[in-house]
N, C-alpha and C positions, 0 to 999 in steps of 0.2 A: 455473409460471414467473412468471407474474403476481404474485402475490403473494409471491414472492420479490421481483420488481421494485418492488412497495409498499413492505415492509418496509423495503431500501435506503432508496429513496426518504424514506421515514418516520425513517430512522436519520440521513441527511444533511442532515435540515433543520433538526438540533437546529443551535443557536446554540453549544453544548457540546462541544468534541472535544477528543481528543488528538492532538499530532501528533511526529513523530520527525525528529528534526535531526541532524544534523552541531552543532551549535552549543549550547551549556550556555545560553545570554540573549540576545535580542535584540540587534543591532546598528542603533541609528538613524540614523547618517551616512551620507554620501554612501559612504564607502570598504565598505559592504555589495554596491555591483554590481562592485567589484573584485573582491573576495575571490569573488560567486558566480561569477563569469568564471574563475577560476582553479579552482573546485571541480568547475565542470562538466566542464575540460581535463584536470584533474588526481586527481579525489576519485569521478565517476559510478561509475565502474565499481567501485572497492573499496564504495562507499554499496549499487549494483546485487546485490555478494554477500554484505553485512551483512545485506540485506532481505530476499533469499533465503532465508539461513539462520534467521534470525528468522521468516518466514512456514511454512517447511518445520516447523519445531519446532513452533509453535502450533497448524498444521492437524492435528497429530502428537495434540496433547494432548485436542482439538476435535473434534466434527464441524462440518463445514465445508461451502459450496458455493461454489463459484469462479466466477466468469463473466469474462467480457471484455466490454469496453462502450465505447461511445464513438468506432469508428471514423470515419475520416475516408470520405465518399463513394468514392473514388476506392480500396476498402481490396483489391480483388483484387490489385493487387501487393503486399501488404504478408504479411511471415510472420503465422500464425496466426488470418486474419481467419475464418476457418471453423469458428472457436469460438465467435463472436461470440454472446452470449447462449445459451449453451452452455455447463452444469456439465462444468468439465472435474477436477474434482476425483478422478474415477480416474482420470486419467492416473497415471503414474509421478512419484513426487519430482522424479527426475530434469529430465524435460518440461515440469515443472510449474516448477523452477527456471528452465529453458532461458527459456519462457514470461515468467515474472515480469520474468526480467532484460531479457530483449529491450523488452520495455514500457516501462521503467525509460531503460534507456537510450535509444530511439528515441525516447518519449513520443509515440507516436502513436493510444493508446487508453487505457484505464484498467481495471485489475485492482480488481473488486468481490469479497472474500473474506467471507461471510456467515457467522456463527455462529447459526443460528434458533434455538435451544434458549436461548443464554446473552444475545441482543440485542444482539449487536455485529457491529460492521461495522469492517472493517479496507479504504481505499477507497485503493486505488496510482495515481496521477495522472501516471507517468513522473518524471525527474528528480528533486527533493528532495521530491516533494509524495508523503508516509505520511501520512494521518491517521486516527485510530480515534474509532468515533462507539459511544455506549451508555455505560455506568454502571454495567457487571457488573464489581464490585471485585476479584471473584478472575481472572477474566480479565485487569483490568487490573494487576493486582500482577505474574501472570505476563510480560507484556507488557511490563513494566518491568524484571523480572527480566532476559528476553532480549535487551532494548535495550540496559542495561548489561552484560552479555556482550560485545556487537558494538563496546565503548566509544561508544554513541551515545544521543541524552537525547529522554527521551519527557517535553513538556511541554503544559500545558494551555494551549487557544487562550483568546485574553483578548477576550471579549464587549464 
């Protein structure tokens, strides 16, 4: 586990990632907390089963290990804090969807999905925060492929 936790750790420091949007470019004006106010009312939950399905396919292609990270102190009331640093990677797809989405939309922890073989890390933050950390090209081609499936744009963060 440990060094699962490195690796992460090691993966999230790069200055380099990719991340997945609802949005094709930047928006610099003030009207970008409008439109997020409206995408969290209106967009979470359809973004919740794009991610879903895009992570289910990828772990598909991958081996993978999952964890949950980041709860909040107070996590015994909260669904699935009994994962926490916990591969939960054979669960079922199903559970594993259940899981992703409930993150997503609550944002009360964060989904670390590891690829150790190919150095990626796919790091789910709740809400719009996807970002993919490594530089394995064919992963990342894939990754691209399945984003635009979901009609949604995997872009690189600007240093």
């Amino acid at each position: 586990m440990e060094r699962i936790l490195e690796l992460i750790e090691t993966l999230q420091s790069s200055e380099s990632y990719h991340f997945i949007d609802v949005l094709p470019e930047t928006i610099s004006h003030a009207g970008y907390f409008e439109l997020e106010e409206y995408l969290l009312v209106n967009c979470l939950d359809d973004f919740s089963q794009k991610i879903c399905r895009i992570i289910i396919k990828l772990i598909t292609y991958y081996d993978a290990e999952i964890y949950l990270t980041e709860f909040p102190e107070e996590k015994s009331r909260l669904k699935f804090y009994e994962y926490e640093y916990k591969n939960i990677r054979s669960k079922s797809l199903q559970e594993i969807h259940k899981i992703i989405s409930y993150i997503i939309k609550n944002g009360i922890s964060s989904v670390q999905i590891i690829f150790p073989k190919k150095n990626i890390l796919v790091s789910i933050h709740g809400e719009f925060s996807v970002a993919i950390y490594g530089e394995n090209e064919e992963v990342l081609k894939l990754v691209e492929k399945l984003v635009n499936q979901e009609n949604l744009f995997l872009r690189k963060s600007i240093s």
